[in-house]
MARSESE-762423 format. One record per residue: z, x, y of N, C-alpha, C, O in turn. Coordinates in steps of 0.2 Angstrom, whole numbers, plus 5000, padded with zeros to 4 digits. Atoms other than C-alpha are relative to their C-alpha. Example, Ala and Ser with C-alpha at 12.3 -4.5 7.8 and 13.67 -1.06 7.14 Angstrom:
2
500050044994503950624978500050045006500350095005;499949964994503650684995500349965005500449995011;
END
This chain:
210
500050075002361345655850500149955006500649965010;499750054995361345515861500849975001501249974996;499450035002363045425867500049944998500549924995;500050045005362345285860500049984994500149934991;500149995009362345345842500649974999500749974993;499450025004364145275840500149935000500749915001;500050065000363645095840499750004992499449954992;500450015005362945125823500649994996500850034992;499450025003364445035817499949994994500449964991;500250025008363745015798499850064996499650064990;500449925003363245195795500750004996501249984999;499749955008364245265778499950064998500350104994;499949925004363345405775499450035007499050005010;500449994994362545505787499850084998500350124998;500349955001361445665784499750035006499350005009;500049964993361245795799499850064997499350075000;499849965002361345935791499150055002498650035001;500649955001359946095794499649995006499049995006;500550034992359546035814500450065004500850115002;499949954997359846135829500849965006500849965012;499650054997361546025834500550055004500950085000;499249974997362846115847500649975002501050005005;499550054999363845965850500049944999499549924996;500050085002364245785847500149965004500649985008;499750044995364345645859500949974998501149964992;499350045000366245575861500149954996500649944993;500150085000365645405857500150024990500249974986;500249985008365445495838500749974995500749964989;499150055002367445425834499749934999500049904994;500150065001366745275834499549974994499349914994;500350005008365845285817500649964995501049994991;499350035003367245185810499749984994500249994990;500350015007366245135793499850094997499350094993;500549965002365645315788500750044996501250064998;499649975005366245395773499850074997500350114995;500249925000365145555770499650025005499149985007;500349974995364445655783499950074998500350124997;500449924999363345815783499650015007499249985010;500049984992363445905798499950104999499950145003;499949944999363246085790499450045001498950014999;500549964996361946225798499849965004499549915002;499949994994362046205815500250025005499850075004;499849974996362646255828500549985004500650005009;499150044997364346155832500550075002500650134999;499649914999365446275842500649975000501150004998;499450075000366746115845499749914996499249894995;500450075001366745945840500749965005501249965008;499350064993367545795851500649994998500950004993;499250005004369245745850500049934997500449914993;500150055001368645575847500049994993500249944990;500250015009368245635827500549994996500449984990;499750035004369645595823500449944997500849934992;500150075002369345425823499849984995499849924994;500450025004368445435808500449984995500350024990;499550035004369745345797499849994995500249984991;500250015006368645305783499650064997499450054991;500149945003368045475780500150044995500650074994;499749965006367945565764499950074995500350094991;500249975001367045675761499650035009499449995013;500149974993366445805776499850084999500150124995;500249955002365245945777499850055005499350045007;500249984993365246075792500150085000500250125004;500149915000365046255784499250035004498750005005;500649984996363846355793499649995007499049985008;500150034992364046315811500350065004500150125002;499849984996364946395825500849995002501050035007;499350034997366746315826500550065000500750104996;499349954999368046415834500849974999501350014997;499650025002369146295833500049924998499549894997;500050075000369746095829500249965005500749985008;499550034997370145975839500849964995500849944989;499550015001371945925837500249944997500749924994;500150085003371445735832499850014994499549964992;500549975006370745815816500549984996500449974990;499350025009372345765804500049935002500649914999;500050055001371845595809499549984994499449924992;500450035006370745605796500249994992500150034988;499550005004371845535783499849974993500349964989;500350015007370545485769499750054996499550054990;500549925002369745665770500250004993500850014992;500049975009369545705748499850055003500250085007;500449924998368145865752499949995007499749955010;499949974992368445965768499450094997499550134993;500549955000366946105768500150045009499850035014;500149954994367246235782499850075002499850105007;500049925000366846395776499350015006498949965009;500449974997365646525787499949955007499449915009;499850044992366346445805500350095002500250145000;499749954996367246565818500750015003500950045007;499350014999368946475815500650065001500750114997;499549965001370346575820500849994999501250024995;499650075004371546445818500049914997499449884997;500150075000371946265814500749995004501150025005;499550064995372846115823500549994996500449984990;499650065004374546055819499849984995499850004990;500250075003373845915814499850004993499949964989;500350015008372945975800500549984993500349974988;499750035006374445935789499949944998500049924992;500450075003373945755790499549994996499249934995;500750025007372545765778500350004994500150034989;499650025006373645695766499649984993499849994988;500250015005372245635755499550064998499050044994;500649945001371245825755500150014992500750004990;500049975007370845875735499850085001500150124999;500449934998369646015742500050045004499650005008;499949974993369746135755499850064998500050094993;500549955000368346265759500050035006499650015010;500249974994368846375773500050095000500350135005;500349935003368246545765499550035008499249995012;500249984995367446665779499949995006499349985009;499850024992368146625795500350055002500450114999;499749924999369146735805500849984999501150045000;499450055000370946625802500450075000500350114995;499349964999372346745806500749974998501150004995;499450045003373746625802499949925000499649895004;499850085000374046445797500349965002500949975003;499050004999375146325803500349984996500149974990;499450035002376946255798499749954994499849954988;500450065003375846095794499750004990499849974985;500449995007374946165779500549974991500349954986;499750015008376246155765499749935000499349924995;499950074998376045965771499449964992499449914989;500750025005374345955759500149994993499750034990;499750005004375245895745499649974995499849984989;500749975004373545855737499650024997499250004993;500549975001372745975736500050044994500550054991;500049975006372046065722499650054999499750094995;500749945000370546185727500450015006500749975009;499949974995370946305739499450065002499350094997;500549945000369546445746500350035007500050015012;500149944994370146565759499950065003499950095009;500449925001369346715755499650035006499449985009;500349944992368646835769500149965005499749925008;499950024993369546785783500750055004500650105001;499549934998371046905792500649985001500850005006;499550025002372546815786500550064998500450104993;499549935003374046945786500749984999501050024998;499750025003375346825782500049914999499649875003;500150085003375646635774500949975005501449995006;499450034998376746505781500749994996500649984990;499750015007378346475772499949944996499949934990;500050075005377946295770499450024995499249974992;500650015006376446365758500149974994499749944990;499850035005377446325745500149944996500249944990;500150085000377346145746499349984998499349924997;500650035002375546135739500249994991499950034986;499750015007376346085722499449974995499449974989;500650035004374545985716499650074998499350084993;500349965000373946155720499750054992500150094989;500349955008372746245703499550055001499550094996;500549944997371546365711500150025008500249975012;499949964994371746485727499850055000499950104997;500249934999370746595732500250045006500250015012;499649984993371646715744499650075002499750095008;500149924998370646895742499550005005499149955007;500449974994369746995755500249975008499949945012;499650014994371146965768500550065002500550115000;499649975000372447035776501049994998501449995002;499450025002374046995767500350054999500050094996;499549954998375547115769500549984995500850014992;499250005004376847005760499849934999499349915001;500350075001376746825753500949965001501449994999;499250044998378346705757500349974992500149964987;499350015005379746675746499749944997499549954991;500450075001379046495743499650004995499649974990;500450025008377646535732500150004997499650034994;500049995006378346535717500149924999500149904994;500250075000378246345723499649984997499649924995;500850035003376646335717499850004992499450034989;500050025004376946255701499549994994499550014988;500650005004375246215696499550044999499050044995;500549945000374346365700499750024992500050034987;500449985007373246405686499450095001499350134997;500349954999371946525695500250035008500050005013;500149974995372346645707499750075000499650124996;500549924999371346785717500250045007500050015012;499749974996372246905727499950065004500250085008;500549945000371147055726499850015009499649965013;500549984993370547155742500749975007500549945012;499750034996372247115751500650075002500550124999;499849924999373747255758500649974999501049965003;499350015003375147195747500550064997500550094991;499549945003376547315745500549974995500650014990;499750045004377447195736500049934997499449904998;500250075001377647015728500849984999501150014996;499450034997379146905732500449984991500049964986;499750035005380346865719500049934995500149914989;500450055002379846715716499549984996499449934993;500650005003378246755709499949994992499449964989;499850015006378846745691500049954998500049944992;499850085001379146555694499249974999499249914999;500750015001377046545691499949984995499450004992;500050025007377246475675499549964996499649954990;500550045003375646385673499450045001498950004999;500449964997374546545679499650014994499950034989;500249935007373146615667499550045002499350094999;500449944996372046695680500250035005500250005010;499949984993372746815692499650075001499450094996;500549974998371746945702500550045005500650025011;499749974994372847095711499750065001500050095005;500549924999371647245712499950015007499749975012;500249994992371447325727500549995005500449985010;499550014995373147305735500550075000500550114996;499649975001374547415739500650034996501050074997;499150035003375847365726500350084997499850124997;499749955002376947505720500349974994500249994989;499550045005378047395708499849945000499449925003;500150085001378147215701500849995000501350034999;499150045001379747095702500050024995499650044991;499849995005380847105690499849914995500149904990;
END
């Protein structure tokens, strides 16, 4: 795209999506009116650090690309509701990412994410979670701060142990845990009081908490 394209200071919604795009101009932060964007199948390996600028952002569509990583200005997206990431080549995320204070939805199912950060608990909106096939072999403590949190998908990972903290997750309703290398489940687990789907097949466990 041209460096021109970020004078299109009135675009809202903006449809990209199923082109052959392996980068973004800079100038692309300067979409300062745009509230959905589809940007997914192509070929994005980064995106600018300027994207963070997109403050009125609310929806965002970028599965089936190339991204290895975020840039760091990406938790200035502070409007973000739906975050679509799966089937990238994430290994991790930024900081930052816990300022997406208004996320509802979060799809970052087959990537290669090995750990989280600190930040994560921080997404005290969230309600959908998808992290399934990616090589997560443990969770942050703050995970347990997703207290809007009602669906998690976590299987076809690598999980060894889960933090003390999840039994934080108050609203859990569905979980899926399956295809992970859990030897056990933290004491806490019991504190899931709101659960009617869980999913442990395929794991290590020898015992359950008391």
């Amino acid at each position: 795209l041209p460096e021109s394209f970020g004078d299109l200071a009135n675009l809202v919604t903006l449809e990209l999506y199923n082109n052959a795009l392996a980068s973004l101009p800079e100038s692309f932060g300067d979409l300062a009116s745009l509230v959905t964007l589809y940007l997914q199948n192509n070929a994005l390996a980064s995106l600018p650090e300027s994207f963070g600028a997109l403050a009125s952002l609310e929806e965002l569509y970028l599965e089936d690309n190339t991204l290895e990583s975020l840039p760091e200005s990406f938790g200035g997206l502070e409007s973000l509701v739906e975050l679509y990431l799966s089937a990238n080549a994430l290994v991790s995320l930024p900081e930052s990412f816990g300022g997406l204070a208004s996320l509802v939805t979060l799809w970052l199912s087959a990537n290669a994410l090995v750990t989280l950060p600190e930040s994560f608990g921080d997404l005290a909106s969230l309600v959908t979670l998808y992290l399934h096939e990616n090589a997560l072999a443990s969770l942050p403590e703050s995970f347990g701060g997703l207290e809007s949190l009602d669906t998690l998908y976590l299987n076809d990972n690598a999980l060894a142990s889960l933090p003390e903290s999840f039994g934080g997750l108050a609203s859990l309703v569905t979980l899926y845990l399956n295809n992970n290398a859990l030897a056990s489940l933290p004491e806490s687990f019991g504190d899931l009081e709101s659960l009617v789907e869980l999913e442990l097949n395929f794991n290590a466990l020898a015992s359950l908490p008391e």
